[in-house]
C-alpha positions in Angstrom: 25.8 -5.1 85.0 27.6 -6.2 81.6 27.0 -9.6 82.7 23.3 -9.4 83.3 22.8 -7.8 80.0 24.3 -10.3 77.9 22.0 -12.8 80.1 19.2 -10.9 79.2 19.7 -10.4 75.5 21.0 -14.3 75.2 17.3 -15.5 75.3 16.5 -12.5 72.5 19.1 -13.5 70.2 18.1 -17.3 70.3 14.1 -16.6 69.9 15.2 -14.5 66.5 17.5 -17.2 65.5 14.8 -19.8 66.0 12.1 -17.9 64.1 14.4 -17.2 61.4 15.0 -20.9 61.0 11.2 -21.5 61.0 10.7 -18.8 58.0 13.0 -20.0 56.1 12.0 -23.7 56.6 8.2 -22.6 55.5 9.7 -20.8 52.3 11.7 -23.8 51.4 8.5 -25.9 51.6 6.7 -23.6 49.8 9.6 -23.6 46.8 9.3 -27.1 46.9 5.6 -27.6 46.6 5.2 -24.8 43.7 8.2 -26.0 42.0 6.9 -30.1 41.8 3.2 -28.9 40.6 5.3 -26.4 38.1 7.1 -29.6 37.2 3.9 -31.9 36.8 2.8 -29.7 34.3 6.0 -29.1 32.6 6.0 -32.7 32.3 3.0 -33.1 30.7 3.7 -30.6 28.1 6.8 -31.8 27.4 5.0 -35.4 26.8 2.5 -33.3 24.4 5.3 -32.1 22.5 7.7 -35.0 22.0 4.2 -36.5 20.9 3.4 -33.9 18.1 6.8 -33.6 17.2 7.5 -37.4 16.5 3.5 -37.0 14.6 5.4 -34.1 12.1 8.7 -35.6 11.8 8.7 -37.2 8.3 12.1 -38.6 8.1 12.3 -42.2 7.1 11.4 -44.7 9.6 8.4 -42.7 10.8 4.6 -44.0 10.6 1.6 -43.2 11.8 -0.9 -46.0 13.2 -4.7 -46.8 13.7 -6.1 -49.7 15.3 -9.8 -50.8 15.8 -11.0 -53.6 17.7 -14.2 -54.7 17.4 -16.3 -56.2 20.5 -15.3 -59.0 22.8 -16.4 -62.3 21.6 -15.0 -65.6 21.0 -12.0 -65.9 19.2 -13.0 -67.5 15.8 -15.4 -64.2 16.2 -13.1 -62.0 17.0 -12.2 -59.0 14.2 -9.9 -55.9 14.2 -8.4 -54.1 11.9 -4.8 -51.6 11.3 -3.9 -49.2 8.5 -0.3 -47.5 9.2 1.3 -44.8 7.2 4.9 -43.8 6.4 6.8 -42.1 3.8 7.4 -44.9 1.6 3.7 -47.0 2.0 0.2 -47.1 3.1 -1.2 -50.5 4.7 -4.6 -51.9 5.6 -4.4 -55.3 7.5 -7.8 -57.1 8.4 -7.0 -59.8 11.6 -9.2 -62.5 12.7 -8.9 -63.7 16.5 -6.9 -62.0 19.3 -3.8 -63.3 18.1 -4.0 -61.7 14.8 -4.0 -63.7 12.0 -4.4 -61.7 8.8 -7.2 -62.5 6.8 -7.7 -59.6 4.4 -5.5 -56.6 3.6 -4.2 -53.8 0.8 -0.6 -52.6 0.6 0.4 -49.1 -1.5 3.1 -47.2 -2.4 3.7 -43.7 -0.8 5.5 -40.6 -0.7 7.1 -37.8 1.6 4.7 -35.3 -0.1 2.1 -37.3 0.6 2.9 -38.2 4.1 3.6 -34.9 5.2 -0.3 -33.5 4.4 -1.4 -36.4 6.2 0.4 -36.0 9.5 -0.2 -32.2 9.2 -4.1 -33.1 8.5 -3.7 -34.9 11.5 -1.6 -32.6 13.8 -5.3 -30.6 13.1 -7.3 -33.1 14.1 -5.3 -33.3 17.9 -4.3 -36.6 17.3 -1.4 -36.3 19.9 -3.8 -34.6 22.3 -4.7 -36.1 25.5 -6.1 -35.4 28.7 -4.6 -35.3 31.9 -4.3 -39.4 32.1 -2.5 -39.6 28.7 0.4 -40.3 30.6 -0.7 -42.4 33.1 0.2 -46.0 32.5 -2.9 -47.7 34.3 -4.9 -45.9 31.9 -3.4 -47.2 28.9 -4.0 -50.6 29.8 -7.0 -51.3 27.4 -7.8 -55.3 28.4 -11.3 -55.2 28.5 -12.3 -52.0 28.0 -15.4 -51.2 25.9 -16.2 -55.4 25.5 -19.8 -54.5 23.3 -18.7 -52.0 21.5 -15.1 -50.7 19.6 -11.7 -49.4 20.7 -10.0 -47.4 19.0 -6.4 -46.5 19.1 -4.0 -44.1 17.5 0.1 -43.7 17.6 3.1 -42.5 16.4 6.3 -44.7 15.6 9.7 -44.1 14.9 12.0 -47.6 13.7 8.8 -49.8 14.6 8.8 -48.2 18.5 5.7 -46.7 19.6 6.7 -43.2 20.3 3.4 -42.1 22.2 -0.1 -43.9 21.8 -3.3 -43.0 22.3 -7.0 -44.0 22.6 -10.7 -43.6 23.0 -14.0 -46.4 22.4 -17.4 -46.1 21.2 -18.2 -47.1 25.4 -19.6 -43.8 27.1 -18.1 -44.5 30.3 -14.4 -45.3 28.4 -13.9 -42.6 27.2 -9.9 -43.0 27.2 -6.6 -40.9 26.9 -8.0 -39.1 23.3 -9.1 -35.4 23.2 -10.0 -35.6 20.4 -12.9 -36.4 17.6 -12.2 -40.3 16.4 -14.5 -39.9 13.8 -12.3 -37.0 12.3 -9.2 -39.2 12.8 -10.1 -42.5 11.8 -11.9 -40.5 8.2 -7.9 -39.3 7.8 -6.3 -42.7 7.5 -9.2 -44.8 5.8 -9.0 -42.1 3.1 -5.4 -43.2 2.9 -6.2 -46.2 1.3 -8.6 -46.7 -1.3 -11.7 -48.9 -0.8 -11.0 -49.2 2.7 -14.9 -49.4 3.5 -15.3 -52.5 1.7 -12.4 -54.2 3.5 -13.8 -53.1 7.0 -14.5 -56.3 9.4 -17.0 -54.9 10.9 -20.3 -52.2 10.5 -20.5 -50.4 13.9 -23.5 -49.6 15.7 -25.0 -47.3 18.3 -22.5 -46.1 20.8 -22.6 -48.6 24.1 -21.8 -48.1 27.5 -20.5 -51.2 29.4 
């Protein structure tokens, strides 16, 4: 009789041992699942951050960039233009051609005082806010993009290294890694350096999508 309980309960005590396996499996996959989209979005804040603290951080060897290229064309027609920001001086370099040969440009002194309401001006603009792609490396690859119309992009340096970059174009369907209004930004860093209208390459016209 002892025997053909234990021979009946064997069966039992396996089926419970292989459904408590199964559970735990599914909750272990669960875990994992939550815990990478937790991650992903960890991730991305984390990226957010490093960005607008590296934007606020006015220690020397910070600076603060913008860079507009005008439309696609041929080289000898080809214009862009940069004005960067640090601590110590404000720069506006006019290029001709795609390999960047200055043609036109204004250097100025500057100062921490200075530099600190302009990165806090443009902390309020969202200059180091991006959209879900910011971080995407195919989508910063702007060869191409927007060839009729202008590109515009904006990033923070520390030591000359491009800490986190972003951009946006005057192309409806590019619209780019930038949440934010171009317009507002790209008002914060002419006003950096006087005259800047007048040493503009370029007068831009309607929006284009291409």
């Amino acid at each position: 009789m002892q025997r053909n309980s234990r021979a009946r309960f064997f069966p039992l005590i396996i089926s419970l041992i292989v459904i408590a396996l199964i559970i735990a499996a599914v909750v272990s996959i669960g875990r994992a699942v939550f815990n990478s989209g937790g991650n992903s979005s960890d991730d991305q804040s984390s990226q957010t951050d490093q960005g607008r603290d590296a934007l606020l951080d006015t220690s020397t060897g910070r600076s603060v960039e913008m860079t507009v290229r005008g439309p696609i064309v041929a080289d000898e027609n080809f214009t862009s233009y940069r004005i960067a920001v640090s601590n110590s001086e404000r720069s506006m370099n006019v290029y001709k051609g795609y390999v960047e040969e200055q043609t036109n440009g204004k250097t100025l002194e500057n100062n921490t005082q200075a530099y600190e309401q302009l990165v806090y001006a443009l902390d309020k603009a969202n200059m180091m806010k991006g959209n879900s792609a910011a971080d995407d490396e195919s989508k910063q690859d702007i060869r191409g993009i927007c060839a009729r119309g202008y590109v515009y992009e904006f990033a923070v340096l520390s030591g000359g290294n491009e800490v986190k970059k972003l951009w946006t174009s005057t192309c409806s369907g590019s619209k780019g890694t930038l949440n934010a209004s171009k317009d507002q930004l790209s008002q914060l860093f002419l006003a950096q350096i006087p005259g800047s209208n007048e040493l503009i390459p370029f007068r831009q016209a309607q929006d284009l999508s291409f």
